[in-house]
C-alpha positions as CSV (number, residue, x, y, z in Angstrom):
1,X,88.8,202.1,189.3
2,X,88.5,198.3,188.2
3,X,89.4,199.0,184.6
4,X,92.5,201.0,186.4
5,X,93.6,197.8,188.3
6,X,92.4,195.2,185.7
7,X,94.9,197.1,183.1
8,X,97.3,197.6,186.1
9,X,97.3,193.6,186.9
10,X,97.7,193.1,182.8
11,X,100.6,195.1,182.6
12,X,102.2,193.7,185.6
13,X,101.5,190.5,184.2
14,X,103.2,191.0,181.1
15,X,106.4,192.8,182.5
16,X,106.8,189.5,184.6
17,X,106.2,187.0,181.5
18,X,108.8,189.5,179.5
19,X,111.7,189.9,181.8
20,X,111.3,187.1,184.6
21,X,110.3,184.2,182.3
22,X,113.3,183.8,181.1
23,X,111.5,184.1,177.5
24,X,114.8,184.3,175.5
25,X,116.3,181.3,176.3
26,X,112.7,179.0,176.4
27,X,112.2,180.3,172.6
28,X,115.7,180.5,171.2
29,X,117.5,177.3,173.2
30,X,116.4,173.4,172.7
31,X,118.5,171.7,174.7
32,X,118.7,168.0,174.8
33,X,120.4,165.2,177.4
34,X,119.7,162.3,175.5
35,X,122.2,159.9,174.9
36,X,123.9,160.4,171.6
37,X,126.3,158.1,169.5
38,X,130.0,160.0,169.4
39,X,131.1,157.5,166.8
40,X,134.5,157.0,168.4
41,X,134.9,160.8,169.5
42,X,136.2,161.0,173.0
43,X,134.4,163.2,175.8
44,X,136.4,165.7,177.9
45,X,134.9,167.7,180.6
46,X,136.2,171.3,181.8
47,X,135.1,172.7,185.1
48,X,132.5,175.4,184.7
49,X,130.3,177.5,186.7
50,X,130.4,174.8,189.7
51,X,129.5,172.4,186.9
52,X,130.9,170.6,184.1
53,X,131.3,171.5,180.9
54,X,131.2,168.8,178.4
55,X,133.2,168.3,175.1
56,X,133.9,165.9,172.8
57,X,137.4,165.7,170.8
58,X,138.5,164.0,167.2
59,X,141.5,164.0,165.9
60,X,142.3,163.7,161.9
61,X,143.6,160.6,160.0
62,X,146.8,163.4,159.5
63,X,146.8,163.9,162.8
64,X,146.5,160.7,164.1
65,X,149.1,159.1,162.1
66,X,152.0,161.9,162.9
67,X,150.6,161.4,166.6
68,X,149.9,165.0,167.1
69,X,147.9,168.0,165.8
70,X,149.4,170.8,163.8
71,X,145.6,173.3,164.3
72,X,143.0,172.9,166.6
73,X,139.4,173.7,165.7
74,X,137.6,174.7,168.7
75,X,133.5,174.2,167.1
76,X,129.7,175.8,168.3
77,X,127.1,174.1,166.8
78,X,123.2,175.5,166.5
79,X,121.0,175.7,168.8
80,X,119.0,172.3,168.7
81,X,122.2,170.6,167.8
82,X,125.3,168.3,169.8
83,X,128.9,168.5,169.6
84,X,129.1,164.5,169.8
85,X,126.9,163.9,167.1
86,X,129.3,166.0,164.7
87,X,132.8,165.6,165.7
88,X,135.0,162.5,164.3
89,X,133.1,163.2,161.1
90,X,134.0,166.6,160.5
91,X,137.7,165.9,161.9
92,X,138.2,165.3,158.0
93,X,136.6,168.6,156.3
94,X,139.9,170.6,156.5
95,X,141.4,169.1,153.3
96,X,144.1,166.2,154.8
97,X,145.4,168.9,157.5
98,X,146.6,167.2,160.6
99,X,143.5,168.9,163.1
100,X,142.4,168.1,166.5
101,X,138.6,169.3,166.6
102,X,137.1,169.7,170.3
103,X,133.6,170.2,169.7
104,X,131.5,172.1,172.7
105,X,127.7,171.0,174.0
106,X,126.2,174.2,175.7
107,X,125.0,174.0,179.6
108,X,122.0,172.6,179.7
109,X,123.1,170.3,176.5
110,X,124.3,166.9,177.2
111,X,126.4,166.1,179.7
112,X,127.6,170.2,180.2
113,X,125.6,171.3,183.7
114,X,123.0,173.7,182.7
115,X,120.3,175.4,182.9
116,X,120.5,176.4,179.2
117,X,121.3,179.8,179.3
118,X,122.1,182.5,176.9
119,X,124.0,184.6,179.2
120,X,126.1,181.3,179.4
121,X,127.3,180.7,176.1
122,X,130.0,183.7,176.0
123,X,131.8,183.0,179.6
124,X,131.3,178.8,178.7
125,X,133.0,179.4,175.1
126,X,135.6,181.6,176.7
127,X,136.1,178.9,179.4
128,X,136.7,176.3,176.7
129,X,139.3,177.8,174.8
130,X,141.4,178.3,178.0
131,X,141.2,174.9,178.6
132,X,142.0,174.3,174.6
133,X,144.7,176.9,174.8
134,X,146.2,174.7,177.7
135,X,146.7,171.9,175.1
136,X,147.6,173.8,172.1
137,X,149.8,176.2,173.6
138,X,151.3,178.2,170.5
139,X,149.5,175.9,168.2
140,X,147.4,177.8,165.8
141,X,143.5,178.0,167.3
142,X,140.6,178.9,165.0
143,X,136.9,178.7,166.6
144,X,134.3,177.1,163.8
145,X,130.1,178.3,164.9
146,X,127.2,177.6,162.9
147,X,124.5,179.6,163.6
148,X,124.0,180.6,167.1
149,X,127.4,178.6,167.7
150,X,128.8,182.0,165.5
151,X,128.0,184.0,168.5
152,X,130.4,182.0,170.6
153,X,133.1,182.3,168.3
154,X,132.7,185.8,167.5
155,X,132.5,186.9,171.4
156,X,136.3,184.3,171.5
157,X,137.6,186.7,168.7
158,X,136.4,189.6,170.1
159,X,138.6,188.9,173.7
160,X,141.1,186.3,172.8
161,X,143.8,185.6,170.2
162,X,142.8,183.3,167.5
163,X,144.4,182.6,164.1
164,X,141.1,182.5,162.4
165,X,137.5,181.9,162.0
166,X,134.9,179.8,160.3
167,X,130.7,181.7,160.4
168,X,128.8,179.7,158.9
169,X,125.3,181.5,158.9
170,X,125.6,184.4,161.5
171,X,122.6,185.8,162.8
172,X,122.5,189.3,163.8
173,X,120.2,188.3,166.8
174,X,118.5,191.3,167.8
175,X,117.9,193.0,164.5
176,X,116.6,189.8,163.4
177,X,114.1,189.5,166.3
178,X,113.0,192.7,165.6
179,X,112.9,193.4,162.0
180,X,112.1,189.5,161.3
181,X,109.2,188.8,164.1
182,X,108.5,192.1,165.1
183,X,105.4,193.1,163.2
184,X,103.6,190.2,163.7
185,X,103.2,191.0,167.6
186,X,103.8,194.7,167.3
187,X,106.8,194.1,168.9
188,X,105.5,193.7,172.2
189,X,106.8,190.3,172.0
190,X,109.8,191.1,169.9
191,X,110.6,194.7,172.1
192,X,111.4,192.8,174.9
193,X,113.2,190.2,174.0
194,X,115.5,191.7,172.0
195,X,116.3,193.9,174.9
196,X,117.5,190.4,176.9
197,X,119.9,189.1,174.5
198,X,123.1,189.2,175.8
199,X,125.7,191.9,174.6
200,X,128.0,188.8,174.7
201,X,126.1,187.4,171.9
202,X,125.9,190.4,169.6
203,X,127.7,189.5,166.4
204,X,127.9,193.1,165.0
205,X,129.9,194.3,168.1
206,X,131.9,191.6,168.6
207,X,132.5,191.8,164.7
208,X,133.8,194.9,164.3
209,X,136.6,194.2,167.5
210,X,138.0,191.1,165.7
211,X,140.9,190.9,163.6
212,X,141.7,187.3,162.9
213,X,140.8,186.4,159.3
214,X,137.7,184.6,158.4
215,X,135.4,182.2,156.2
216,X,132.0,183.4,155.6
217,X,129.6,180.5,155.0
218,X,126.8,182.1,153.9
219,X,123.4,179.5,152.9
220,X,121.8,181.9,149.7
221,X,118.3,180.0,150.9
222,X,118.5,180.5,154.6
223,X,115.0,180.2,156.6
224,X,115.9,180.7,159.6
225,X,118.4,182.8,159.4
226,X,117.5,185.4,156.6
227,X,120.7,186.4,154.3
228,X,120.2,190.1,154.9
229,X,121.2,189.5,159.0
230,X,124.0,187.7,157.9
231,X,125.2,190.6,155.5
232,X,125.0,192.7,158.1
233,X,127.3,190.5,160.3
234,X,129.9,189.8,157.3
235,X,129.5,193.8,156.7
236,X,130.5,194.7,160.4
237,X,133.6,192.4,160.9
238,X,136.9,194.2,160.7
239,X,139.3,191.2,159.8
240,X,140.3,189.9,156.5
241,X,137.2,187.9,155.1
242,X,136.6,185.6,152.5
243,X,132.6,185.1,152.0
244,X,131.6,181.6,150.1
245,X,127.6,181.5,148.7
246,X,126.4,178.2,149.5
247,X,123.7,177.8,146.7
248,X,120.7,176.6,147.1
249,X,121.4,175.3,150.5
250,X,119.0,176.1,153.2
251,X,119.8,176.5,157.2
252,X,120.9,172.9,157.7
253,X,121.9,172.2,153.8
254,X,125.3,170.1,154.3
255,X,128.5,172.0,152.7
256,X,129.1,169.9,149.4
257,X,129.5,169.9,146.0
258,X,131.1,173.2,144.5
259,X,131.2,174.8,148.0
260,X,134.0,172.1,149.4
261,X,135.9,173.1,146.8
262,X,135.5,177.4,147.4
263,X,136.3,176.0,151.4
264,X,139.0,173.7,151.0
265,X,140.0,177.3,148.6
266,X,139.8,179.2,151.5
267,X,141.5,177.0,154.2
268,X,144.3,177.3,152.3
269,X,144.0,181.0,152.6
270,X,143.6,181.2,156.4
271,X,145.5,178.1,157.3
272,X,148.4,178.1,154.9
273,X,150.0,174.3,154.5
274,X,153.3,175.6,156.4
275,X,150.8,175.4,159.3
């Protein structure tokens, strides 16, 4: 009877680590609230959730001298990372095109309210393009995500009109956990969390529902996020797709060299200069 209820208590114990723990987020999310420099970005906040969501804008040299935007990049960034670290800088990746970027810090992340949440990422994306579309009105809209930022723009895609869409190393979260970290605990870590990733999150479904054309940036030498769950996300979307091999570059490797070329290539593919 004591080995009964010493196994019993074990189990029970780790049921309650797996699904009350909130195990996903503390393993997958690194949020930060540090101050950052914007370097002359300009913060916006949205209401969200009874909170704040936080967001920091840039607007291109084009775009600043005509005094408006022709596109607007709506941008998810990884999951260590912060919109206001990135955003007047990469105002000028899209080749002179006159863009007004609004970059988005998760909750939890800067000044957005938190917790950080997964199951917050989709409905706090969602909640930032409305407040983009607001602005942009019939102005073309294409959501930009790097890593776990790809979720975000994928589960956009999937439930909203966008012109277009820019992945640069989408993980296929939960056949990654498993397949990727799963032997090493026998999946009894990997089983269960899995099993809490949001379906908002899952870049296969939300894949195969959009239509909106899209750039593929896909690092050959990714660590973090193996090629083969990428594939499997390029392979699932239904849209038009343009896939560029970054060489050589790891996770975080910077887009330069040949690959500004093969993008500035395809942004003239999915955001034609009439635009």
């Amino acid at each position: 009877m004591r080995r009964v209820l010493i196994t019993l208590t074990i189990v029970a114990l780790y049921l309650a680590v797996m699904f009350l723990a909130h195990l996903p987020d503390l393993l997958i999310l690194f949020p930060s609230t540090a101050p950052i420099d914007a370097h002359g970005a300009t913060r916006k906040v949205v209401p969200f959730d009874n909170g704040e969501l936080e967001l920091w804008t840039a607007r291109s040299q084009v775009a600043q001298q005509s005094g408006h935007p022709a596109i607007y990049i709506l941008r998810f960034y990884g999951n260590a990372d912060r919109a206001e670290r990135w955003v007047a800088a990469e105002a000028e990746m899209w080749n002179d095109r006159s863009v007004e970027i609004w970059g988005m810090n998760y909750p939890g992340y800067g000044g957005s309210t938190g917790p950080a949440r997964l199951a917050q990422i989709g409905p706090a994306a969602l909640a930032a393009f409305d407040a983009m579309k607001e602005n942009a009105g019939n102005l073309p809209i294409v959501p930009f995500g790097a890593s776990i930022g790809t979720t975000a723009a994928l589960h956009i895609a999937a439930r909203r009109p966008v012109r277009g869409l820019v992945l640069h190393n989408p993980p296929a979260l939960r056949p990654m956990i498993l397949r990727q970290f799963g032997w090493w605990n026998l999946w009894l870590l990997a089983g269960p969390l899995a099993l809490q990733i949001p379906r908002d999150l899952d870049n296969i479904a939300n894949g195969k529902r959009a239509r909106a054309p899209a750039i593929f940036l896909l690092a050959d030498k990714d660590e973090v996020v193996a090629p083969r769950f990428q594939k499997l996300v390029i392979d699932a979307y239904a849209g038009e797709k343009r896939v560029i091999a970054l060489r050589g570059a790891y996770h975080n490797t910077p887009i330069e060299d040949a690959a500004v070329a093969d993008l500035y290539q395809a942004l003239d593919w999915l955001l034609p200069r009439s635009d």
